[in-house]
C-alpha positions in Angstrom: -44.0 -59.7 18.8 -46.9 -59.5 21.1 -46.1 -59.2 25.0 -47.3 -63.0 25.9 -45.1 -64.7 23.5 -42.4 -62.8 24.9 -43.4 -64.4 28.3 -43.9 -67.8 27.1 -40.1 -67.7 25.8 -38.9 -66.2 28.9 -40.6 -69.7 30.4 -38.7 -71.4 28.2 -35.2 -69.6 29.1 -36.2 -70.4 32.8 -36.7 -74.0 31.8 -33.8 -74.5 29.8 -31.5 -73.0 32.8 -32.8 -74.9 35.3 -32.3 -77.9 33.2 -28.3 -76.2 33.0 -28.2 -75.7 36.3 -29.2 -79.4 37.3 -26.5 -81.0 34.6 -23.9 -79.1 37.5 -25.0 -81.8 39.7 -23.9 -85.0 37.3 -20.6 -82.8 36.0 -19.6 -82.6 40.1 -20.3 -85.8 41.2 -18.3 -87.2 38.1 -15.7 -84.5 37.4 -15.4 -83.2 41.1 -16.7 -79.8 42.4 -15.3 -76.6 40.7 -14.7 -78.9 37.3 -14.5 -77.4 33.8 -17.4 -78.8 33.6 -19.6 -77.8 36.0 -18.3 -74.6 35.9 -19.3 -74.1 32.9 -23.1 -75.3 33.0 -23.2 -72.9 36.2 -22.4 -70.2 34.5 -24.8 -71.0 31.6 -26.9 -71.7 34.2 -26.8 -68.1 35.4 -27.4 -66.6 32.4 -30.8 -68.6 31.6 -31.9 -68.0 35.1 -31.0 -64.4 35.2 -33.2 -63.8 31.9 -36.0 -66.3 33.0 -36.5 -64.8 36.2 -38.1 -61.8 34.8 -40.3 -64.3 32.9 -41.2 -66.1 36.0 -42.4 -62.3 37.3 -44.5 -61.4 34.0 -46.2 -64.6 34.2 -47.8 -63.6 37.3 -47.2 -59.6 37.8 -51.0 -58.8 38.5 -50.8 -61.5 41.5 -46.9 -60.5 42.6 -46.9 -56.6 42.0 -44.1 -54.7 43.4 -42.6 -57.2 45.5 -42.4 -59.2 42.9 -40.8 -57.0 41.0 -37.9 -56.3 43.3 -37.5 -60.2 44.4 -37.3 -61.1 40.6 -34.7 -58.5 39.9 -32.8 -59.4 43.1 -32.8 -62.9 41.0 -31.6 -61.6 38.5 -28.6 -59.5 39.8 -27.8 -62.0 41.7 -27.5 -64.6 39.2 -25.6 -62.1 37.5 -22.8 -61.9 40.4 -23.0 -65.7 40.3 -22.0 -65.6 36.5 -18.8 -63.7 37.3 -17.9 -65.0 40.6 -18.0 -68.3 38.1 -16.3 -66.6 35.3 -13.1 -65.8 38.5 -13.0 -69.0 39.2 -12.6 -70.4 35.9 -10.0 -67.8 35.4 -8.4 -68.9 38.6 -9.2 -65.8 40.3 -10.6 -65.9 43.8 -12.0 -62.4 45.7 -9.5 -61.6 47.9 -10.5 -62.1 51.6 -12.1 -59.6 53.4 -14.4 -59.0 50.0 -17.8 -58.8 50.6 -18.6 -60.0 47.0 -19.9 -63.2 48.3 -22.1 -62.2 51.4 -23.9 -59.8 49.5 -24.7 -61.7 47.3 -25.5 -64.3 49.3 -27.7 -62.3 50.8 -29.3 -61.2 47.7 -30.4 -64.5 46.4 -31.8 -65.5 49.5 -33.4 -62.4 50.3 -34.8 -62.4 46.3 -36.0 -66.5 46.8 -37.9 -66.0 49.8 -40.0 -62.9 48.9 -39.8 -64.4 45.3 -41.5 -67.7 47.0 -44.0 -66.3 48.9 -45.6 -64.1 46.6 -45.7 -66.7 44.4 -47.3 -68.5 46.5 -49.6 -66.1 47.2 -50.5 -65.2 43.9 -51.3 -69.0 43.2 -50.5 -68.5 39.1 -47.5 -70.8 39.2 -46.6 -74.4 41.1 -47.0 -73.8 44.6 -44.2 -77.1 45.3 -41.8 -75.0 43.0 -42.0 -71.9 45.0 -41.8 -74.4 47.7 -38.5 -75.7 46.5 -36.9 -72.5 45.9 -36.8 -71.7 49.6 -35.6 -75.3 50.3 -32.5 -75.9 48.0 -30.4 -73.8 49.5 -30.9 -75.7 52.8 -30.2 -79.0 51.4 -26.5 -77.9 50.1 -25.6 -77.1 53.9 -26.3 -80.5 54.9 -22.7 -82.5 54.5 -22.3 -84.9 51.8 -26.0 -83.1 49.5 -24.0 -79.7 48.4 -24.1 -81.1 45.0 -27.6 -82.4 45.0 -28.6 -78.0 45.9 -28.4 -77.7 41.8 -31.0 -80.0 41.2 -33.6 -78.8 43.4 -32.8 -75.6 42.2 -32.8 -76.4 38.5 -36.4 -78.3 39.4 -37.8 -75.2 41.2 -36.9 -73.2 37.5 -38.3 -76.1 35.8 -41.6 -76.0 37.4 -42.4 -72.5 37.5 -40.7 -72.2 34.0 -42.7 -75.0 32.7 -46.4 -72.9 33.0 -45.4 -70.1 31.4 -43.6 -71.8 28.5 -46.8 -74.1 27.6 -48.8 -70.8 28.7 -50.7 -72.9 31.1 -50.7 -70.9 34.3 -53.8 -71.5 36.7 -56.5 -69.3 37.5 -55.2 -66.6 40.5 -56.0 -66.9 43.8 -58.7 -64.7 45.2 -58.0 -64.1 48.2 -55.9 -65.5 51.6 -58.7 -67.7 52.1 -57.9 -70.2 49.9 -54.7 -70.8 51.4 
């Protein structure tokens, strides 16, 4: 198997969990948050993500070079945390307090989205709105009464910068800082 078709079914893998990741959105508003079943298409979710993230990155590793690298692995571990803080909660287990499980991570996922976004942007291979997107969704959930609606822009975000990669149409890089 040749390197590119590896890459087109990573685009796939980021496609398919951003669609997961936006069914979270339905299973809360019908179910409730935390649900069985939102639960579990967040930690499918995660999974997809994790794996397509590194997709997202080959598509466009010329244009993103290191930083890319480290904001798509940040992506990945933390969608990784995600998965198991998930996993605890379905098992009704809940970090004690004082546990800095969730601000790291926190912290890792935005840190990994914004540097994620702007190279992508800056390497012009992939939807600029989706990069665009990533840094808004997590925005949206702190506004009261749209925490649910979070998982769809992320889920679109994956979608649109999975969607490229998986068709294997990516546009022609950017030259320079010009063009922005």
């Amino acid at each position: 198997m040749r390197m590119e078709q590896v890459v087109v079914g990573l685009g796939f893998t980021a496609v398919a969990g951003g669609l997961v990741r936006m069914a979270m959105t339905p299973a809360a508003l019908i179910w409730g948050t935390d649900s069985t079943q939102e639960l579990w298409a967040g930690l499918i979710a995660c999974w997809l993500m994790a794996i397509g993230s590194l997709g997202l990155f080959l598509a466009q590793v010329q244009q993103t070079g290191v930083l890319g690298l480290i904001s798509s692995l940040a992506l990945t571990l933390s969608n990784m945390i995600t998965a198991c803080l998930v996993w605890s909660t379905m098992l009704g287990a809940v970090p004690p307090d004082g546990s800095l499980v969730l601000p790291i991570n926190s912290l890792l996922m935005l840190a990994g989205l914004v540097i994620f976004a702007a190279v992508t942007w800056r390497g012009g291979i992939l939807p600029r709105w989706a990069a665009v997107l990533l840094l808004v969704w997590p925005f949206v959930t702190l506004i009261p009464g749209t925490e649910a609606y979070g998982a769809v822009l992320w889920g679109l975000a994956y979608i649109g910068l999975g969607l490229p990669v998986w068709l294997n149409k990516k546009a022609a890089p950017v030259k320079g800082w010009a063009e922005l």
